[in-house]
N, CA, C and O atoms as CSV, one atom per row, in Angstrom:
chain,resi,resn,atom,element,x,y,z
A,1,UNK,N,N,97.852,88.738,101.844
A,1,UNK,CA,C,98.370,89.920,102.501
A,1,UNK,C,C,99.297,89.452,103.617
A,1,UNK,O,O,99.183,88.369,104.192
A,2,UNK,N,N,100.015,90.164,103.810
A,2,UNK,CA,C,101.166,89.822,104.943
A,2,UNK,C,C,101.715,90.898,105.549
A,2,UNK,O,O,102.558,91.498,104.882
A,3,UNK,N,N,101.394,91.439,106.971
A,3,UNK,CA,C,102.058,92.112,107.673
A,3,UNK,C,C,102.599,91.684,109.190
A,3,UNK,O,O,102.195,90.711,109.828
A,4,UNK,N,N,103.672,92.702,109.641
A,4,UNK,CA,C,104.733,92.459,110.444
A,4,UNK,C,C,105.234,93.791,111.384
A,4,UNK,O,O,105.028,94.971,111.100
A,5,UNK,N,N,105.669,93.473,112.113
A,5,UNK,CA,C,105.743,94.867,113.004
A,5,UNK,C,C,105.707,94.634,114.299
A,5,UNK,O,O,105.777,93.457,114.653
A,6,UNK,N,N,105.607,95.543,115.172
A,6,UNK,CA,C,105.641,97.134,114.972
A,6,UNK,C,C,107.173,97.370,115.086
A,6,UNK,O,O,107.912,96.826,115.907
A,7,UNK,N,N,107.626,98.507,113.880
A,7,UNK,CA,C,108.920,99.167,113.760
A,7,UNK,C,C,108.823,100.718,114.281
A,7,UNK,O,O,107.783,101.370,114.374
A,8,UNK,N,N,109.879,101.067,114.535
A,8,UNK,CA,C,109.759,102.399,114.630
A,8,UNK,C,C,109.971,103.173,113.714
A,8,UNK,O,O,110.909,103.123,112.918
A,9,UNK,N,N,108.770,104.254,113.781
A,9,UNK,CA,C,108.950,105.121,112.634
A,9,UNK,C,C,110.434,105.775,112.439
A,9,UNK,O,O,111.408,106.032,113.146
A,10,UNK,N,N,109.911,105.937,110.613
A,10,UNK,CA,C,111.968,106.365,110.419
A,10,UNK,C,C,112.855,106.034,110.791
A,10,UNK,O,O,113.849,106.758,110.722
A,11,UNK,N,N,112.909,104.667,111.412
A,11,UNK,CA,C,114.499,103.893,111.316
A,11,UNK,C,C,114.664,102.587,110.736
A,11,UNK,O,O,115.644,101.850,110.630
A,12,UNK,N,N,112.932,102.442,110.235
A,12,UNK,CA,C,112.721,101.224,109.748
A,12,UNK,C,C,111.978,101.484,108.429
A,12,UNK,O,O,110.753,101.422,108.537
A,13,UNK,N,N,112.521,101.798,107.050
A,13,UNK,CA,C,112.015,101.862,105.918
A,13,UNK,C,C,111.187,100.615,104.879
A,13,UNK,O,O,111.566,99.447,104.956
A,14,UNK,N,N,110.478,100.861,104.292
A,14,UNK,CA,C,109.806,99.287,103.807
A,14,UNK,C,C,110.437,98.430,103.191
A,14,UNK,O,O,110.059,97.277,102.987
A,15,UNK,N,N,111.804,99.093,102.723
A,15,UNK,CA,C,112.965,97.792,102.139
A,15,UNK,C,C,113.578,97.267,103.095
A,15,UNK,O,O,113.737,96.062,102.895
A,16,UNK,N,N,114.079,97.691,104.234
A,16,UNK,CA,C,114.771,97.076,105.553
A,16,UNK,C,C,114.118,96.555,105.723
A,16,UNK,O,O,114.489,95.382,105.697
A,17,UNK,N,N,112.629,96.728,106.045
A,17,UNK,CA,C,111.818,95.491,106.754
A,17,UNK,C,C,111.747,94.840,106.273
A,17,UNK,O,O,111.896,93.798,106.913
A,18,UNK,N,N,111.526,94.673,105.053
A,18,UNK,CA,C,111.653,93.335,104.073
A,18,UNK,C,C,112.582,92.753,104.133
A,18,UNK,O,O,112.532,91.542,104.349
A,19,UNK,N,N,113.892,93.486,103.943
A,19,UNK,CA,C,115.087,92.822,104.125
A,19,UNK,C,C,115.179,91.897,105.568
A,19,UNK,O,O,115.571,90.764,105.848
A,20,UNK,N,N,114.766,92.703,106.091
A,20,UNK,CA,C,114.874,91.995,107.720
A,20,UNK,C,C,113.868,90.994,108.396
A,20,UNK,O,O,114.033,90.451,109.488
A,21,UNK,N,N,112.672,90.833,107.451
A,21,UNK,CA,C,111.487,89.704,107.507
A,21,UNK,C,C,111.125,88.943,106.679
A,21,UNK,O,O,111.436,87.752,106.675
A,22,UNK,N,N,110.286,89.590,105.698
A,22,UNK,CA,C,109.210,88.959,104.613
A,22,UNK,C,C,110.664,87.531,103.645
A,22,UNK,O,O,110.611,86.301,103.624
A,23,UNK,N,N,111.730,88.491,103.025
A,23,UNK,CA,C,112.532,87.581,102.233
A,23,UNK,C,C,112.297,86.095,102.932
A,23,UNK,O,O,112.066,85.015,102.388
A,24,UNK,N,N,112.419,86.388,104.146
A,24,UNK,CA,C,112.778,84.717,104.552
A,24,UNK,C,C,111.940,83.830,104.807
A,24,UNK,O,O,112.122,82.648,105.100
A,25,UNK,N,N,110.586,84.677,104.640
A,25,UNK,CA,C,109.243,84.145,104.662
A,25,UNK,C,C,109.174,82.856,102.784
A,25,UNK,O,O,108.558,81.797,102.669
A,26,UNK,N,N,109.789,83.360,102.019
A,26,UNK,CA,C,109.502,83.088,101.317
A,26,UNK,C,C,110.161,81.838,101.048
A,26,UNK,O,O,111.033,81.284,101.716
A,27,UNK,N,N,109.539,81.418,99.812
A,27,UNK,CA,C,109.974,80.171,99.592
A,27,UNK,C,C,110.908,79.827,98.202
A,27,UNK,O,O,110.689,80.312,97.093
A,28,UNK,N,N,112.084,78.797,98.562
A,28,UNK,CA,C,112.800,78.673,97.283
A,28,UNK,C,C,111.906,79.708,95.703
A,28,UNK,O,O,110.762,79.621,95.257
A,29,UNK,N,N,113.073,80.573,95.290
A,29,UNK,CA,C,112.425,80.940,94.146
A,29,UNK,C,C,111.092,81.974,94.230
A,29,UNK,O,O,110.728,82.591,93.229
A,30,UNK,N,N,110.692,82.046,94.986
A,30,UNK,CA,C,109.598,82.956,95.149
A,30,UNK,C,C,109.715,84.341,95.152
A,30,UNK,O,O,110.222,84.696,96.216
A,31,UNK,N,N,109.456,85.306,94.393
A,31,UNK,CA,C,109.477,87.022,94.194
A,31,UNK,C,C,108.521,87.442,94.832
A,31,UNK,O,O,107.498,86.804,95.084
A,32,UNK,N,N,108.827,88.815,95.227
A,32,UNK,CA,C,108.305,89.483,95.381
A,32,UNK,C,C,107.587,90.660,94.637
A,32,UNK,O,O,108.411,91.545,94.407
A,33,UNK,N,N,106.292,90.986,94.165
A,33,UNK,CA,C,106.406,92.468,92.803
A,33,UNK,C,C,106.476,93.462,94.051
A,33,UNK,O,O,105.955,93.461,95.167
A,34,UNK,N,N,107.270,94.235,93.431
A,34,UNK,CA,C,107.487,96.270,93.988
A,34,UNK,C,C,107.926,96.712,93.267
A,34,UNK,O,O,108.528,96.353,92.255
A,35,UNK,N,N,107.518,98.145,93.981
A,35,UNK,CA,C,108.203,99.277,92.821
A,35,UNK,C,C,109.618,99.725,93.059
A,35,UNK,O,O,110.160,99.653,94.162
A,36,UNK,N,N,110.246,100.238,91.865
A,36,UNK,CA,C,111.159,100.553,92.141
A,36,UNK,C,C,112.338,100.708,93.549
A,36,UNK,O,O,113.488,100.281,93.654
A,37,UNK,N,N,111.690,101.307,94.275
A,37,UNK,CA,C,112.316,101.575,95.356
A,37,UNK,C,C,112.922,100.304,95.824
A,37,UNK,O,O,113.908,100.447,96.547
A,38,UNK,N,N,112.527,99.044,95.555
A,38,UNK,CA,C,112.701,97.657,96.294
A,38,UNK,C,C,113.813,97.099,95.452
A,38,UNK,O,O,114.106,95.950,95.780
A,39,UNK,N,N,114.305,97.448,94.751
A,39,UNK,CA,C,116.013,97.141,93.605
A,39,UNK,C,C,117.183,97.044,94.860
A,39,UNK,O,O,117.634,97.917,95.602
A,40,UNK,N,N,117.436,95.718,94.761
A,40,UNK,CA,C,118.732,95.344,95.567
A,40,UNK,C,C,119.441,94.261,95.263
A,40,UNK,O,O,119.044,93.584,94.314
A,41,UNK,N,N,120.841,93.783,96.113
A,41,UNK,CA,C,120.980,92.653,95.463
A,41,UNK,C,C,120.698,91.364,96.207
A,41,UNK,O,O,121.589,90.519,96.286
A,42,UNK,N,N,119.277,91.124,96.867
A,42,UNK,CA,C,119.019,90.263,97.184
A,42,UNK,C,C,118.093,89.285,95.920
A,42,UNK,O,O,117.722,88.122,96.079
A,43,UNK,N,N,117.929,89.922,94.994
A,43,UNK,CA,C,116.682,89.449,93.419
A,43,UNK,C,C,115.625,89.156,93.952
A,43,UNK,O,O,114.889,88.585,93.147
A,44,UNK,N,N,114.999,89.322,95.356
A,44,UNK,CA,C,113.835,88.403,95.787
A,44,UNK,C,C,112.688,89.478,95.669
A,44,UNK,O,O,111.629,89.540,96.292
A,45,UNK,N,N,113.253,90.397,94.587
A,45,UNK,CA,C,111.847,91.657,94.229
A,45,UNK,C,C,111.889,91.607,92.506
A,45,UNK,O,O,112.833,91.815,91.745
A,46,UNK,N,N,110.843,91.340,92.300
A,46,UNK,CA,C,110.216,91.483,90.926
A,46,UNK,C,C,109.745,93.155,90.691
A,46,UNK,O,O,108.672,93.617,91.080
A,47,UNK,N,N,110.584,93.758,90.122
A,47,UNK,CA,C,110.418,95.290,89.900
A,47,UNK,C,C,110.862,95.846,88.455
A,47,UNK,O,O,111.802,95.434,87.774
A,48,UNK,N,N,109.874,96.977,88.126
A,48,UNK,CA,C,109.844,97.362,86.746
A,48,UNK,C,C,111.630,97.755,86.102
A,48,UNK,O,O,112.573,98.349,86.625
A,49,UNK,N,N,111.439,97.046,84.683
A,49,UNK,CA,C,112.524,97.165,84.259
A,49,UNK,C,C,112.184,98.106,82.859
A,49,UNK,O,O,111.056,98.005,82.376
A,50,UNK,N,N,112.892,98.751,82.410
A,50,UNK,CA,C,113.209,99.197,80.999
A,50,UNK,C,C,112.910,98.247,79.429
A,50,UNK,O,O,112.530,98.517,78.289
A,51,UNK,N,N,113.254,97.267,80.039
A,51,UNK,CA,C,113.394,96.436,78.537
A,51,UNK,C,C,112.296,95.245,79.046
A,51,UNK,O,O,112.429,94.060,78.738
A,52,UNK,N,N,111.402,95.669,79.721
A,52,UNK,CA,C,110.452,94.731,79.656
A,52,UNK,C,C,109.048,94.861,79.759
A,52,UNK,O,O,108.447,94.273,80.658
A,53,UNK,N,N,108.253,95.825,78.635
A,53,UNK,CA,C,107.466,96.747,78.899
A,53,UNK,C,C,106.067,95.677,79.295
A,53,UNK,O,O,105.277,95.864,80.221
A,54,UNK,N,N,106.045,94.454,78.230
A,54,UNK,CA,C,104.504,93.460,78.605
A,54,UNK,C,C,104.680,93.429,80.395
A,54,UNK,O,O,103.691,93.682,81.083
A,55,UNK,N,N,105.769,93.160,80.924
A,55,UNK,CA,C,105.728,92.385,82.132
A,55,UNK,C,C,105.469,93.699,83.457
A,55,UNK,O,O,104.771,93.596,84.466
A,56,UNK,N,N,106.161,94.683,83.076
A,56,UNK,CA,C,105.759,95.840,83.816
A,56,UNK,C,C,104.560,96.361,83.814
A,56,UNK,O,O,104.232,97.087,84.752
A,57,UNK,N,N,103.593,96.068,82.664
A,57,UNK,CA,C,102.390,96.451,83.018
A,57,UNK,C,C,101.085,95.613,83.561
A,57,UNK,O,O,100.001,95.898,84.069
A,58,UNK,N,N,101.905,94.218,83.108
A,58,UNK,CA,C,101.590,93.293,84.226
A,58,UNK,C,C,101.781,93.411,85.931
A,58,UNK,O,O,101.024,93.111,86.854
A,59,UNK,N,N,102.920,93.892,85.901
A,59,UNK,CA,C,103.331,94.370,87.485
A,59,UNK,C,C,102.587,95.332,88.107
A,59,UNK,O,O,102.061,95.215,89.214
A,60,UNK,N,N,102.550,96.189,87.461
A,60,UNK,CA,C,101.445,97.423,87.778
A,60,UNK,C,C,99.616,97.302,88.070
A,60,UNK,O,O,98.822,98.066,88.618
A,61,UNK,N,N,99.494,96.214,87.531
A,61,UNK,CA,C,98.030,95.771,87.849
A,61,UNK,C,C,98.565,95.032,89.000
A,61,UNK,O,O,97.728,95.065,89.901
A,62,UNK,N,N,99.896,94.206,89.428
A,62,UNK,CA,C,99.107,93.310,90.646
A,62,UNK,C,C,99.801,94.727,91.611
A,62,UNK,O,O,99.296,94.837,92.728
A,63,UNK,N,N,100.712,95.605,91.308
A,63,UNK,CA,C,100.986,96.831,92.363
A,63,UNK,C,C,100.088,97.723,92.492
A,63,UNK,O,O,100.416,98.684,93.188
A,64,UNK,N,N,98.773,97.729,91.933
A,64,UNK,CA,C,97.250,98.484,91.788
A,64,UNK,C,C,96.495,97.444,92.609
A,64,UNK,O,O,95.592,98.098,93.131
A,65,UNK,N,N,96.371,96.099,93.028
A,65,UNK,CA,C,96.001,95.320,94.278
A,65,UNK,C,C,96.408,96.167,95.496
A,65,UNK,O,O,95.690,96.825,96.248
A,66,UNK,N,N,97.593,96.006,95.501
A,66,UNK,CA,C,98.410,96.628,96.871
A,66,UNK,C,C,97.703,97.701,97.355
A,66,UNK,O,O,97.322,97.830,98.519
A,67,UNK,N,N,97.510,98.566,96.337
A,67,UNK,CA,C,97.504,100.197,96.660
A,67,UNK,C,C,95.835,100.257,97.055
A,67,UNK,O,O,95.534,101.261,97.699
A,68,UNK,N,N,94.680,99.283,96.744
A,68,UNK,CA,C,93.600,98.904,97.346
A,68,UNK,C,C,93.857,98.271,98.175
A,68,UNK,O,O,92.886,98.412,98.919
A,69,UNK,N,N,94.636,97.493,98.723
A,69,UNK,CA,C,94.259,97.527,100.437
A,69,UNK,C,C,94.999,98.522,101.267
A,69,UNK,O,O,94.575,98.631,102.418
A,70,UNK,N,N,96.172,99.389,100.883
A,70,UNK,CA,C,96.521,100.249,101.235
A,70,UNK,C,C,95.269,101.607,101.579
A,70,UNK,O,O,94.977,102.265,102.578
A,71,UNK,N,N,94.756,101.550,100.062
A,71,UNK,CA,C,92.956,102.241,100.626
A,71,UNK,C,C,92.127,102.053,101.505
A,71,UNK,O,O,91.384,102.817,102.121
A,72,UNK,N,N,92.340,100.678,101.538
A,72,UNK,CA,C,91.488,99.938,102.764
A,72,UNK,C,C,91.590,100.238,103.904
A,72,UNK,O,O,90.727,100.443,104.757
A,73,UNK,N,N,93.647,100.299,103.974
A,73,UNK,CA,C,93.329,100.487,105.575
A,73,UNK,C,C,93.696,101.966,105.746
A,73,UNK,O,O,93.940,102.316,106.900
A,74,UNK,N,N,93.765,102.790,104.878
A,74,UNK,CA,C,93.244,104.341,105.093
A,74,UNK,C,C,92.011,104.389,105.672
A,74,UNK,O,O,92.015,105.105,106.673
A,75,UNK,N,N,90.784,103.813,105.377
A,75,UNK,CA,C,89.532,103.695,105.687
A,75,UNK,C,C,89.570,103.807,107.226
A,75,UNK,O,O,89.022,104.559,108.031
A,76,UNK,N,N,90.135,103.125,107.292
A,76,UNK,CA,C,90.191,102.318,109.327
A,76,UNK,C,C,91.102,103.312,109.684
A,76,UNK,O,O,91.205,103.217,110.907
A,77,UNK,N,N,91.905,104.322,109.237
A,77,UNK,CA,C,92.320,105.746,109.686
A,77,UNK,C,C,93.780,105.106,110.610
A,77,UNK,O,O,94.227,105.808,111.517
A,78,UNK,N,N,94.175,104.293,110.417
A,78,UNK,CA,C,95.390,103.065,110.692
A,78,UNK,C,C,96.478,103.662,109.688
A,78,UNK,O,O,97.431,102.928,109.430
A,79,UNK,N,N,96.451,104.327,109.377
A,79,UNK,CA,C,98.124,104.809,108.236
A,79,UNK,C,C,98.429,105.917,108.444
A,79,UNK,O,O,99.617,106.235,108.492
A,80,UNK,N,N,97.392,106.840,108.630
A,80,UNK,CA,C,97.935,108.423,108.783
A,80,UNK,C,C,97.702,109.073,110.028
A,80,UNK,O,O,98.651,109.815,110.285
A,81,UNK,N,N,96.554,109.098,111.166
A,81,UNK,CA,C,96.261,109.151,112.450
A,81,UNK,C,C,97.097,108.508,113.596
A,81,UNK,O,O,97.448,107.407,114.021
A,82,UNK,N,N,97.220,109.976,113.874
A,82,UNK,CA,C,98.185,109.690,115.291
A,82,UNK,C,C,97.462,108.467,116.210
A,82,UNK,O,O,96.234,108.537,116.258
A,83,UNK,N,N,98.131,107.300,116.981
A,83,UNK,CA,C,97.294,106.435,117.835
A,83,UNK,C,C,97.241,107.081,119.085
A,83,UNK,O,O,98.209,107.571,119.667
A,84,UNK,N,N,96.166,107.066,119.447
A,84,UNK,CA,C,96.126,107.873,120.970
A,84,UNK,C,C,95.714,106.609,122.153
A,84,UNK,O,O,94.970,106.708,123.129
A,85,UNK,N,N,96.406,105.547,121.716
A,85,UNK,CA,C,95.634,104.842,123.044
A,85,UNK,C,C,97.153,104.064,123.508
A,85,UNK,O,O,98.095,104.369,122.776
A,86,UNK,N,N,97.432,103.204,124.520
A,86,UNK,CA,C,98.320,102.851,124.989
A,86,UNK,C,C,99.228,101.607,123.829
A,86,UNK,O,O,98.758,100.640,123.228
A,87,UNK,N,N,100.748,102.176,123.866
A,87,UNK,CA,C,101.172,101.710,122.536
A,87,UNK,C,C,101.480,100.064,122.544
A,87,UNK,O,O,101.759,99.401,121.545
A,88,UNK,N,N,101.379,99.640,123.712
A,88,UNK,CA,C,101.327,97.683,123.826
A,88,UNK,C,C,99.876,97.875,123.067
A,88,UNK,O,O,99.602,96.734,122.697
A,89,UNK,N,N,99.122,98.496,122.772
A,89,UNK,CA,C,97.543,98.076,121.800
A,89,UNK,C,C,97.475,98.106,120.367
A,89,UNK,O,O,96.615,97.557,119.678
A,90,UNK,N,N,98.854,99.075,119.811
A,90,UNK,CA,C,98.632,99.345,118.392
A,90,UNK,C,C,99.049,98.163,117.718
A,90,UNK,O,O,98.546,98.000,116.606
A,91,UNK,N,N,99.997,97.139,118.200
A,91,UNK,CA,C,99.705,96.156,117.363
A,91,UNK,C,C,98.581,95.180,116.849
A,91,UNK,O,O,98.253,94.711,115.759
A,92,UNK,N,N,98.129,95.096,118.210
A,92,UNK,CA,C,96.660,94.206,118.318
A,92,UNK,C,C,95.754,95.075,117.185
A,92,UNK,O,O,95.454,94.670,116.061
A,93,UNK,N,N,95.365,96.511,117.845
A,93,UNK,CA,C,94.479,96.742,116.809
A,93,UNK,C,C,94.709,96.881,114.980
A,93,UNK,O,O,93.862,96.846,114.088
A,94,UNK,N,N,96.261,97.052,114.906
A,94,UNK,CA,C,96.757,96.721,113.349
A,94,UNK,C,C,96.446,95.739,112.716
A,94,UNK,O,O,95.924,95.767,111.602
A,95,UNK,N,N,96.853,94.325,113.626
A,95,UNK,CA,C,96.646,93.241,112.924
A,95,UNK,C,C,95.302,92.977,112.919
A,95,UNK,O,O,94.952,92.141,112.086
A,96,UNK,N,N,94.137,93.624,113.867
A,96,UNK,CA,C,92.014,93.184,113.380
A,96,UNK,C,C,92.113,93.847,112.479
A,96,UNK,O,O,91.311,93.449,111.634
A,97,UNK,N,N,93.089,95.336,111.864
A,97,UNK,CA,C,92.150,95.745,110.646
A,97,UNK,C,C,92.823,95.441,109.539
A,97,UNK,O,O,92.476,95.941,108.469
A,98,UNK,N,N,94.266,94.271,109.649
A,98,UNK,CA,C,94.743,93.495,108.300
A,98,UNK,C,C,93.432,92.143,108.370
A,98,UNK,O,O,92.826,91.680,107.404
A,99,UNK,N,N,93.279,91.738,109.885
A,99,UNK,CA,C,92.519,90.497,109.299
A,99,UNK,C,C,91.333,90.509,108.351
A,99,UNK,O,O,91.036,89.927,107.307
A,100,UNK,N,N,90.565,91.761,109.457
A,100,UNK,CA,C,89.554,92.322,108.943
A,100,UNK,C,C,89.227,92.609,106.962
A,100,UNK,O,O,88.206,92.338,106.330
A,101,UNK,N,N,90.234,93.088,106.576
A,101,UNK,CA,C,90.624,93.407,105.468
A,101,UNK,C,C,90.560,92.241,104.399
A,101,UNK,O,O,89.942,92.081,103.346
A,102,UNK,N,N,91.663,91.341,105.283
A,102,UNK,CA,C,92.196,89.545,104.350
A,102,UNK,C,C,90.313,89.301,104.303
A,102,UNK,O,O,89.784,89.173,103.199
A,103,UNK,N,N,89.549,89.266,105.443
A,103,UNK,CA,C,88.077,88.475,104.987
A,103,UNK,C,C,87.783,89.185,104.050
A,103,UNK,O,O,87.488,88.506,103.066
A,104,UNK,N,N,87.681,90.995,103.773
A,104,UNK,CA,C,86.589,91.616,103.033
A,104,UNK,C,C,87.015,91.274,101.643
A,104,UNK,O,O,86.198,91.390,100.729
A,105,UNK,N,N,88.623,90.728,101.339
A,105,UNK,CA,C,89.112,90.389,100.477
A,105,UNK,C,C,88.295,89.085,99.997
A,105,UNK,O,O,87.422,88.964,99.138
A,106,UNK,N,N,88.844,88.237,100.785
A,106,UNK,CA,C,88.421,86.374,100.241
A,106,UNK,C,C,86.742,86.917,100.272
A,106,UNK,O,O,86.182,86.715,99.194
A,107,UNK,N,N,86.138,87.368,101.009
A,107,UNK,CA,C,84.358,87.253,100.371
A,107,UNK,C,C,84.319,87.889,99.042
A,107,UNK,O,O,83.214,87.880,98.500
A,108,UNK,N,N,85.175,88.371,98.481
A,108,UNK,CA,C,85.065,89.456,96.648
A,108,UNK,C,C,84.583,90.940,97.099
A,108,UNK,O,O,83.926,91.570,96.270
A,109,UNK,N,N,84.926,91.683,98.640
A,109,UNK,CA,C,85.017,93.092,98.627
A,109,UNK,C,C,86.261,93.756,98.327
A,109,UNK,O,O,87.085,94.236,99.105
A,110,UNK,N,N,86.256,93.686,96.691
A,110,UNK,CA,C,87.390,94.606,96.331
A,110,UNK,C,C,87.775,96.011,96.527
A,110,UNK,O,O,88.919,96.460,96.604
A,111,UNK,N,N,86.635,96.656,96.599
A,111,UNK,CA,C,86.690,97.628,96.159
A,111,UNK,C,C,85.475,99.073,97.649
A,111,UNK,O,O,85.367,100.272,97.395
């Protein structure tokens, strides 16, 4: 898992940020899977194509990972709840409930 931040809402969409972080995180050759929305001409996104139906539904199981820890951190009320506490804190507390998350992951709490 890998997160980055804090952006401001609505001027920072999840392809800009990528564009503007994660790519360079990566290493020679290394993709990224997303959906659609992530089509640009940087190629550093592995995203569903038309003429490649085995590999897209391959994609879709590891983009069905994502969308469980995306559940995850619905749980911790971190995605949709307004933060009401002083905003130098929302990063700190973002990144305990990604770490939090990365352990429940590596011990086998998938689900």
């Amino acid at each position: 898992m890998w997160v980055n931040g804090p952006y401001p809402c609505g001027k920072w969409p999840d392809l800009r940020i990528a564009r503007h972080r994660i790519i360079h995180e990566l290493d020679p050759g290394e993709m990224i899977v997303a959906d659609k929305g992530y089509r640009d001409n940087f190629c550093r996104f592995l995203t569903p194509t038309d003429d490649k139906p085995n590999l897209n539904a391959i994609m879709a199981q590891w983009r069905a990972r994502h969308e469980t820890i995306n559940r995850r951190f619905k749980q911790f009320h971190v995605l949709q709840d307004v933060f009401r506490h002083d905003l130098t804190k929302h990063q700190v507390c973002f990144f305990a409930v990604a770490n939090v998350t990365q352990i429940m992951i590596e011990l086998g709490h998938f689900y």
